[in-house]
N, C-alpha and C positions, 0 to 999 in steps of 0.2 A: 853395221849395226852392232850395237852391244847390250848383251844379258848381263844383269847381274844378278846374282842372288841373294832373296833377304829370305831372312828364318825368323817365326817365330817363336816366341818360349815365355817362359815363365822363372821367375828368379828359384824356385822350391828345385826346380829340375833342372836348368842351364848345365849345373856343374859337370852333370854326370851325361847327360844326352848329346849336348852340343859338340864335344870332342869327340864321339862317334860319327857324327852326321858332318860335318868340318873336314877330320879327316877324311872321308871317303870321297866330298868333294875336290879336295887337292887331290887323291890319288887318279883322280875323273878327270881333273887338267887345270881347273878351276883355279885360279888366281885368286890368293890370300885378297887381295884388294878386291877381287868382285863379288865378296861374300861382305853382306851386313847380318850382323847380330842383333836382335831388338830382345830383352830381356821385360815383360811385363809383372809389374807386382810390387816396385817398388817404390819408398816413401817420397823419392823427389826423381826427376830426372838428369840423368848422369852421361855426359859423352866419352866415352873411355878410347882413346888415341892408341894405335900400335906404335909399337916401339922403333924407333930408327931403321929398325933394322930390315922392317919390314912387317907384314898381319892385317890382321881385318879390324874395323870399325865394331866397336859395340856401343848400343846404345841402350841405358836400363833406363825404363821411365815408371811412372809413378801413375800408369794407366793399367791393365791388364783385360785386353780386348778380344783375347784367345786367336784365332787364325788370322784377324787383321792387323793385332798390334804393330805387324812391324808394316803393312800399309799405310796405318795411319800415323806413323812416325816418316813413311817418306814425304806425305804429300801436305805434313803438318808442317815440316821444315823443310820441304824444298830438295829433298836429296834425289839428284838428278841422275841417268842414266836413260839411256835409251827405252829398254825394258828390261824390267823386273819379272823374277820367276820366283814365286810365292812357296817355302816349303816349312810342315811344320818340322819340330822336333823331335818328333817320333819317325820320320824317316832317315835314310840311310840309300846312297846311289851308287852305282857298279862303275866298272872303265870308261864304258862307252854313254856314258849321260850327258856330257859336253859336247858329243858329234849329234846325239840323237835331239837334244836340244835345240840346236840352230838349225836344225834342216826346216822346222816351218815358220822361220821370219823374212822368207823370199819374198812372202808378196805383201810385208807390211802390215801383217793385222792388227788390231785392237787387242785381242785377247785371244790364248787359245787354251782353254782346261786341259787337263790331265786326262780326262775321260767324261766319260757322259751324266746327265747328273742323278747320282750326288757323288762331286766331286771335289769334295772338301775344301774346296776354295785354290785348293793347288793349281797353279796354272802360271802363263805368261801373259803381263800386263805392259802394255804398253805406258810408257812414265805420261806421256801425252793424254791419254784415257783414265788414268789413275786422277789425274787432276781434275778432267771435266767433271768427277764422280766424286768431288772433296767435300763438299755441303754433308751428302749420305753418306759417305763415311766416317763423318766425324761424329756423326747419331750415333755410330756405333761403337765409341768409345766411352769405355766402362770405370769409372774411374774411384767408382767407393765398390767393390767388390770385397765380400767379405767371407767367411766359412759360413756364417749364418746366411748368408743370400746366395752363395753362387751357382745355386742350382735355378734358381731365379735366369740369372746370367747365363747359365748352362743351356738353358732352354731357348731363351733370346736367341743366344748363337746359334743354336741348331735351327730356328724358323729362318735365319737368314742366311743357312747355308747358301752358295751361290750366286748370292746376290748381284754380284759385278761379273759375273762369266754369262750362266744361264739365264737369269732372271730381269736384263736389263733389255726390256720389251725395245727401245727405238736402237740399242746397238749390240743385234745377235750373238749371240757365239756360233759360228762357223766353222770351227775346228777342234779337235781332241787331239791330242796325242797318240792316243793308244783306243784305238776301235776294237780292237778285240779283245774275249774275256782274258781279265788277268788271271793270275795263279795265287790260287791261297792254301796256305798250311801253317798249322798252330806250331807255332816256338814257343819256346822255352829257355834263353841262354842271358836271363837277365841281366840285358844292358841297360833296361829304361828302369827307372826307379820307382816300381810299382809295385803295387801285390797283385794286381790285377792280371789275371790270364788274359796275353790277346793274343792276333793271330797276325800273322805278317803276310801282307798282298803285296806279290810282285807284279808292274806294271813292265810288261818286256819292249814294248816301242820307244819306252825312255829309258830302261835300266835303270828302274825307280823301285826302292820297297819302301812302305809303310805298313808298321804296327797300325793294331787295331783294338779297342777295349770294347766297341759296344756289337756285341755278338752275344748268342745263347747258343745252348748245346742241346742235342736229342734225348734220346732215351739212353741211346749208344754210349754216350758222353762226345761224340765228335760234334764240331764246329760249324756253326749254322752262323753266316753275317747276316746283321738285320738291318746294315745301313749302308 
């Protein structure tokens, strides 16, 4: 069986996020060819080829569907693998993410999240499962987003967090990755291209961290998540 990994993003942010999160997966073990790039926001869609030499696929389209972009860029064209492991842009994975990874596709599942929900959509899909779910996936492609609406879109996306892990009543989610609580602590080392304070949760069953933006603070000023 074969993982690969698609990320999502956004054309405003790719530049500067995706070569953090890219690299860390090569140094993880992760093969240039098992990483797809899906870029949302853009005027038309584009298939950007690596070079002879070797790299990964990008593909920038002219939809921007936030977490699932680059879902429904596989199962809109067919881009096959085994399963797909779903990650945005805002994370970043340690050594051991490729070992910690394959340990739960022994018995074949449909899907297993990242964690319990809400669990941002991150998770392992099977390319078979992603297909039988193309109909509602493609509702959820967003394709006139604008400054003046996307908080519109914002909001859409957050009611349908989970939707193909937790939420899909006839084929359960059965498995997380990481059952126990993660580790959260506010950074500060501006990699992502934000003004926005978040706070980075480390997931240690995967060797997974992801920033975080939507959190509030105490009286203290320390870091309360609130998703």
């Amino acid at each position: 069986m074969r993982i690969n990994i698609c990320i999502s993003t956004v054309k405003h942010y790719a530049k500067k996020t995706i070569p953090v999160l890219y690299t860390s997966l090569l140094r993880a073990g992760i093969a240039p060819n098992e990483i797809l790039v899906v870029e949302g926001g853009h005027d038309k869609r584009r298939l950007i080829l690596p070079p002879p030499s070797g790299g990964s696929i990008t593909i920038q389209t002219n939809h921007n569907s936030f977490d699932f972009t680059s879902l429904i860029e596989i199962v809109e064209h067919n881009i096959q693998s085994d399963y797909w492991f779903l990650l945005h842009d805002t994370c970043r994975v340690g050594p051991n993410f490729k070992k910690l990874l394959y340990k739960k596709i022994k018995n074949n599942p449909d899907k297993v999240a990242l964690t319990y929900h809400p669990s941002m959509n991150i998770g392992l899909y099977k390319y078979d499962y992603l297909l039988s779910h193309k109909k509602r996936l493609l509702q959820s492609k967003y394709t006139n987003v604008t400054p003046d609406n996307i908080k519109h879109y914002k909001d859409r996306a957050a009611a349908e967090e989970d939707l193909f892990l937790w939420k899909v009543k006839e084929s359960p989610c059965k498995d997380v990755y990481c059952k126990k609580p993660r580790v959260t602590q506010l950074v500060d080392d501006g990699w992502y291209p934000s003004t926005t304070q978040r706070i980075q949760e480390y997931f240690p069953q995967l060797d997974l961290y992801k920033l975080k933006a939507n959190w509030g603070q105490n009286s203290k000023g320390k870091g309360i998540v609130t998703v």
